[in-house]
C-alpha positions as CSV (number, residue, x, y, z in Angstrom):
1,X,128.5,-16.3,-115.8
2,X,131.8,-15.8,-117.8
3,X,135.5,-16.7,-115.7
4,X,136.2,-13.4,-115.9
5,X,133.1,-11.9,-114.6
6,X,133.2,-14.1,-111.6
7,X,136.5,-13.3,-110.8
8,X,136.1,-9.5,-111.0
9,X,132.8,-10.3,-109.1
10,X,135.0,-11.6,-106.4
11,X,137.5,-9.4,-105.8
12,X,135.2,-6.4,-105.8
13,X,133.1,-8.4,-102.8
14,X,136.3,-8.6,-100.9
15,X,136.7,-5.0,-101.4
16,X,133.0,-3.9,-100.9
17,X,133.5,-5.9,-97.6
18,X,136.5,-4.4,-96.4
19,X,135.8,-1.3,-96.3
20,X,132.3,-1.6,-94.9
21,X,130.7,-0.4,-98.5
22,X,127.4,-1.5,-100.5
23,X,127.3,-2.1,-103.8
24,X,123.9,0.5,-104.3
25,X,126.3,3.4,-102.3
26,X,129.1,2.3,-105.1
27,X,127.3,2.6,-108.0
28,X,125.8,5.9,-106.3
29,X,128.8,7.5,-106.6
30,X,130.0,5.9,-109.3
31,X,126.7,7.8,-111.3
32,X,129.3,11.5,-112.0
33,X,126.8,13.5,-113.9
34,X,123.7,12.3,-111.4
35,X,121.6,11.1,-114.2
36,X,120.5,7.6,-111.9
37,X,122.5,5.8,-114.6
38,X,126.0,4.4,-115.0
39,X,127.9,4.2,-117.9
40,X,131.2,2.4,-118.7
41,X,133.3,5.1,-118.4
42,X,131.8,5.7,-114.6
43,X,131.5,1.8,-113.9
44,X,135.3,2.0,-114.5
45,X,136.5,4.9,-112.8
46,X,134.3,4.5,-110.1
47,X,135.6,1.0,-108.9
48,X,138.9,2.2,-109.5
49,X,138.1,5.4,-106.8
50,X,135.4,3.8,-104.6
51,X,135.8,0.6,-104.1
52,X,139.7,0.4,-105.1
53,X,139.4,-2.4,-107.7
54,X,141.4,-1.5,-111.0
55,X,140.0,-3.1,-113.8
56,X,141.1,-4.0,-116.8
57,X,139.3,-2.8,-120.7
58,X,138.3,-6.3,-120.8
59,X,136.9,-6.5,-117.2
60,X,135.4,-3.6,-117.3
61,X,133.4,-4.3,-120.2
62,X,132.6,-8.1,-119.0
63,X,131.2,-6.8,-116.1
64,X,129.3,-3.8,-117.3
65,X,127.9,-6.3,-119.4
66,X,126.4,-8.3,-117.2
67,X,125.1,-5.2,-114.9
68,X,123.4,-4.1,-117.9
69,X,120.5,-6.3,-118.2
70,X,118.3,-4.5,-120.9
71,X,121.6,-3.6,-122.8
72,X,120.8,0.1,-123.1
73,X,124.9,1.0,-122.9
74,X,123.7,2.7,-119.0
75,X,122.9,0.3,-116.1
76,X,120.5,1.9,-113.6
77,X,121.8,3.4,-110.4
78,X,119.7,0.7,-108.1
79,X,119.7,-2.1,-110.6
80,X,119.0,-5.2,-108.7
81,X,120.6,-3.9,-105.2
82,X,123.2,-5.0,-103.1
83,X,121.8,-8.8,-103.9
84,X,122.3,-8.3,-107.8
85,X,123.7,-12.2,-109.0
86,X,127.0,-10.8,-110.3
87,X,127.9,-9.4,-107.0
88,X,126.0,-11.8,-104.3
């Protein structure tokens, strides 16, 4: 996993945990237009609203990168839980 995936990992832990949140929930909300996907304009936005993690372009796109598994440019709303490896 890249530096800067891990760190952006970790600080949005800390914040999931703090305020009592799950990552599934977060991406749930994250998903604007309720089409069970989220893009990287939602992934961005939403940590920013949800989870209160501002990201960075470059964060941002590390990290959607590594959500997005099959590279389809739309990570699905319950990809890999609240246990997915960039998060747990």
């Amino acid at each position: 996993m890249p530096p800067v995936v891990r760190d952006v990992a970790g600080r949005v832990l800390t914040q999931l945990q703090r305020n009592h949140q799950t990552l599934t929930a977060c991406f749930r909300n994250f998903d604007v237009n309720s089409d069970n996907k989220v893009n990287l304009a939602e992934l961005k936005r939403g940590f920013e609203v949800h989870a209160h993690v501002r990201l960075t372009d470059v964060e941002a796109h590390s990290l959607f990168a590594a959500f997005d598994n099959d590279r389809s440019g739309a990570v699905d709303v319950g990809v890999g839980g609240d246990h997915h490896p960039v998060i747990a």
